[in-house]
C-alpha positions in Angstrom: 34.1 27.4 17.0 31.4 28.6 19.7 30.1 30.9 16.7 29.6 28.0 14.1 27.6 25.8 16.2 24.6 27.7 15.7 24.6 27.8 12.1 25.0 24.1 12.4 22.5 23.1 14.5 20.1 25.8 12.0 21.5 23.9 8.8 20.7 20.5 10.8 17.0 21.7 11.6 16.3 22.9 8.2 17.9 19.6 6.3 15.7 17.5 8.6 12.6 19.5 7.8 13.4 19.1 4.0 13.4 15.4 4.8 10.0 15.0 6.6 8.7 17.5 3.5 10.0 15.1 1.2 8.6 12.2 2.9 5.1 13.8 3.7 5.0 14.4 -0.3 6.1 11.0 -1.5 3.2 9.6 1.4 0.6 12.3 -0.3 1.8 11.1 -4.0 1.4 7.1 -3.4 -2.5 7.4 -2.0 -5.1 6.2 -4.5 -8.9 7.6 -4.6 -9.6 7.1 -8.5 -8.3 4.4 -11.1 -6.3 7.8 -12.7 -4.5 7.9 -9.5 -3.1 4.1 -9.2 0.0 5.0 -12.5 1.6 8.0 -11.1 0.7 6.4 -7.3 3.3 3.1 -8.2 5.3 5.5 -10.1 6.1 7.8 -6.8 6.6 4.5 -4.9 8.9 2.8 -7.2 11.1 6.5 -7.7 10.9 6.9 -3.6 12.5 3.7 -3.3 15.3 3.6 -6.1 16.1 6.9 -4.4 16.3 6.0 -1.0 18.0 2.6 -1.4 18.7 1.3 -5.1 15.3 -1.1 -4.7 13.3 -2.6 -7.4 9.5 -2.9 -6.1 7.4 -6.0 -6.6 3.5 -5.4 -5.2 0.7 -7.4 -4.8 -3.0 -6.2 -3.4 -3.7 -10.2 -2.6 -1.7 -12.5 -2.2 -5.0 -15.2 -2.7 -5.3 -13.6 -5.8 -4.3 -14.5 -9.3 -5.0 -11.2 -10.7 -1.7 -9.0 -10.8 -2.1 -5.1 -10.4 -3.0 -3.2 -13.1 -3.5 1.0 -14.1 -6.5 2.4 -15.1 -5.9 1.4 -18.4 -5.9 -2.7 -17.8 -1.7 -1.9 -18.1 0.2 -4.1 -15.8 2.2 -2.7 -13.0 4.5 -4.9 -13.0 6.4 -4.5 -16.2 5.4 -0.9 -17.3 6.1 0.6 -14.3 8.1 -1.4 -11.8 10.2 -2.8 -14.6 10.3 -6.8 -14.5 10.5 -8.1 -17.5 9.5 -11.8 -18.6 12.6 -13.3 -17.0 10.9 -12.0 -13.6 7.9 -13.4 -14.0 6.6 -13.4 -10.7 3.4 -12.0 -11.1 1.7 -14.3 -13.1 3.4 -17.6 -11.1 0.1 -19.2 -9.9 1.6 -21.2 -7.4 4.0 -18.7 -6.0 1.3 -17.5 -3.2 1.6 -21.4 -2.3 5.3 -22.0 -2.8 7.4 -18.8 -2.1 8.3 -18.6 1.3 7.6 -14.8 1.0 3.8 -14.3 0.8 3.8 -17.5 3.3 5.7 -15.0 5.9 3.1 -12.5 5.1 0.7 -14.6 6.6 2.5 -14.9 9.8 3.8 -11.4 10.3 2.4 -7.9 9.9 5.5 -5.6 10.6 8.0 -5.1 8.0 11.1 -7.4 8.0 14.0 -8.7 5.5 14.4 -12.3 4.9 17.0 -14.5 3.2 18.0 -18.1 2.8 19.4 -17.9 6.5 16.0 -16.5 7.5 13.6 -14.1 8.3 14.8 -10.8 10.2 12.4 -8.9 12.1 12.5 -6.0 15.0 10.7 -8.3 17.3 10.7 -11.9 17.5 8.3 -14.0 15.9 8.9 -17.4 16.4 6.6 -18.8 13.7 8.6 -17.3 11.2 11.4 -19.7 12.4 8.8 -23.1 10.8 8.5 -21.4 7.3 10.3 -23.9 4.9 13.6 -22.1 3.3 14.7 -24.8 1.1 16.1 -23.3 -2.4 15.2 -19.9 -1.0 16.7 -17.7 -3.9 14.7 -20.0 -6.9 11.3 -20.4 -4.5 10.9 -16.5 -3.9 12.6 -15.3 -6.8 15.4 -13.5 -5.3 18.5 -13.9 -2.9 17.5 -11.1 0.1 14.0 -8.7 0.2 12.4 -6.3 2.3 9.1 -7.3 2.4 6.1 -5.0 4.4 2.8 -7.3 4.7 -0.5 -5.4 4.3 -3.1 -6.7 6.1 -6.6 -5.5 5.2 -9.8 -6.1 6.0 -12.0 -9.5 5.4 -8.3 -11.2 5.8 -7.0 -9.9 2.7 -3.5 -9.3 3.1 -1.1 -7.6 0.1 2.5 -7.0 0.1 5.3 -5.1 -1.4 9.4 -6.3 -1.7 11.8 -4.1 -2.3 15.1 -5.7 -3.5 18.3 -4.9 -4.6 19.3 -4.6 -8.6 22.4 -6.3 -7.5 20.7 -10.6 -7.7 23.8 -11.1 -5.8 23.1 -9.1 -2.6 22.1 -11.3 0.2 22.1 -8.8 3.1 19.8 -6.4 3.7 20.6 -5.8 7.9 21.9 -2.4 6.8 19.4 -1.2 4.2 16.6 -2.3 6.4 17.7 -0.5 9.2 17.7 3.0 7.7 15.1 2.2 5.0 12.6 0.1 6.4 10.1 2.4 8.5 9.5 5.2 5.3 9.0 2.0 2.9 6.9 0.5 5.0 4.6 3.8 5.8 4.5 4.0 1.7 3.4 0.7 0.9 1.3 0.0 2.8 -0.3 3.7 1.5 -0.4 2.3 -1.9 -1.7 -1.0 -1.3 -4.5 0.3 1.1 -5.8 2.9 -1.6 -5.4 0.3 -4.6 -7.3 -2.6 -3.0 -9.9 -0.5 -1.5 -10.9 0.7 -5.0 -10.5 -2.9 -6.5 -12.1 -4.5 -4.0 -14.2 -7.4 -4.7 -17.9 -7.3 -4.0 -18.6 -8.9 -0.6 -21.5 -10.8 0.8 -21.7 -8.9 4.1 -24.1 -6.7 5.2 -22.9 -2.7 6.3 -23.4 -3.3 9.7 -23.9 -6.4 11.5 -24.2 -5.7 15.3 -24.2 -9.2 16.9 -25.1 -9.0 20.4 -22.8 -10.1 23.5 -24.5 -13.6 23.6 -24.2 -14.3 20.1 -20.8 -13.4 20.2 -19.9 -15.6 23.5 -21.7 -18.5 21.3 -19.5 -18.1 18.4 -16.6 -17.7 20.3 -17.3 -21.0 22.2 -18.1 -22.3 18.8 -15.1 -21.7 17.1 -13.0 -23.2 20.0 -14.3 -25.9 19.2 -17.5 -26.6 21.6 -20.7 -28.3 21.1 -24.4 -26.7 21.6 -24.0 -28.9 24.6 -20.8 -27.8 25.9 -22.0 -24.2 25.1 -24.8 -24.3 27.1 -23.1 -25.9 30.4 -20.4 -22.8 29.6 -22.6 -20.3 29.7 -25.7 -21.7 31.8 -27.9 -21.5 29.1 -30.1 -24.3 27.7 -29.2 -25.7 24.4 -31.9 -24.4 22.4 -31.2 -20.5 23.6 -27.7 -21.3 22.2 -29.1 -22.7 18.9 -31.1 -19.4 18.9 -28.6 -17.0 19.5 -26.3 -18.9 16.7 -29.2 -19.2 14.0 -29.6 -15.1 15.1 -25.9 -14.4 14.4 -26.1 -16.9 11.1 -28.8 -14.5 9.7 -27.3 -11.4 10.4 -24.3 -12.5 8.4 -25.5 -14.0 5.6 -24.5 -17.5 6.6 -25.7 -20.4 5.0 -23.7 -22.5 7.5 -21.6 -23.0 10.9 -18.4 -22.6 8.6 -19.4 -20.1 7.2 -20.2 -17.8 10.0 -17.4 -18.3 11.8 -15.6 -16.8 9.0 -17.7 -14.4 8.5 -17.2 -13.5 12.0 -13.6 -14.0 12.4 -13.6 -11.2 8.8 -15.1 -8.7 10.8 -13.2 -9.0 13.9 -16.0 -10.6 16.2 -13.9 -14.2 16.4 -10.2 -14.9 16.5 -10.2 -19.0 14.5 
């Protein structure tokens, strides 16, 4: 017995490095640089996961977005490669980024997580998860029980991938998300990351933007909700140096308005709204 644990432990190593092989090559085959590479991207991801777990894959770059993901060819992902057919038809559900209580999660929680009608189930706690409105769960998000891994990207744009079970009576995914939910998650969010930077939508920023500290401290203040007035007694400036230093941080962005640079702002990470 003292001879065979060596050979063991060696056949343990090398099965393990297999795996991470595996893995590395499934995260290589799912990244997208050219519209050629999006097809055999989604169809690495949806093989990875019927191998790993039995799921069926449902992605969207934007969950804003009515315009479902598509191949270099204008081909739709969802049906010729992920396999949903027209009694599925999730992707082109206008009001499902409104009414699901899936992408509405999304928008609350960044780290994968599995979610049925009893709830959302994530590794840490989230408590705003808890107010997200479950009523007819299975009929509202088009399935009983998902894995879902949110993709937040930048300007706020946030995508998502489910992976579900091919049994529509399966409402428990504790186990499957347990062993499945860390690789899934590395590979989705992979695949959405590649796909919407090379769809992405032209944007009315400039390249760089370097607001200064004070123009930064005025937004801030700004978004929280403060007058010029109440800005100025804040930061012991007069009013008109904190109109100055707003108008300043208005034109470097583009803004045409207050509400519109604060979100411009809060896109590129100088605000929190």
């Amino acid at each position: 017995m003292i001879r065979d644990r060596p050979v063991t432990a060696r056949r343990f190593s090398a099965r393990m490095t297999r795996v991470g092989e595996d893995f590395e090559s499934a995260l290589r085959s799912v990244a997208i640089a050219a519209p050629d590479d999006i097809r055999p991207a989604a169809v690495s991801l949806r093989d990875f996961a019927w191998r790993r777990g039995g799921f069926r894959v449902a992605a969207c770059h934007n969950i804003a977005s009515k315009r479902p993901m598509t191949d270099a060819e204008g081909e739709l992902l969802a049906t010729s490669v992920f396999g949903w057919t027209s009694s599925d038809p999730w992707w082109c559900s206008p009001l499902l980024a409104l009414s699901s209580p899936l992408p509405a999660a999304c928008r609350f929680e960044s780290e994968p997580f599995w979610c049925n009608a009893a709830g959302f189930h994530v590794r840490l706690p989230n408590p705003q998860l808890d107010e997200i409105d479950r009523t007819d769960f299975a009929a509202r998000a088009f399935t009983r029980a998902a894995i879902l891994v949110p993709v937040h990207l930048p300007f706020g744009q946030i995508g998502a991938v489910s992976f579900t079970l091919r049994d529509k009576e399966s409402d428990d995914l504790s186990e499957e998300f347990e062993a499945h939910a860390t690789p899934l998650g590395l590979l989705a969010r992979q695949f959405i990351a590649g796909y919407a930077r090379l769809r992405a939508e032209p944007r009315r920023l400039p390249p760089t933007s370097p607001l200064t500290k004070r123009e930064v401290e005025c937004l801030k203040w700004t978004a929280a909700g403060k007058t010029d007035v109440e800005i100025s007694m804040i930061l012991a400036l007069s009013r008109a140096t904190v109109r100055f230093h707003l108008r300043n941080a208005s034109r470097k962005l583009n803004a045409v308005n207050k509400s519109q640079v604060l979100f411009k702002a809060a896109q590129l990470g100088y605000v929190t709204i």
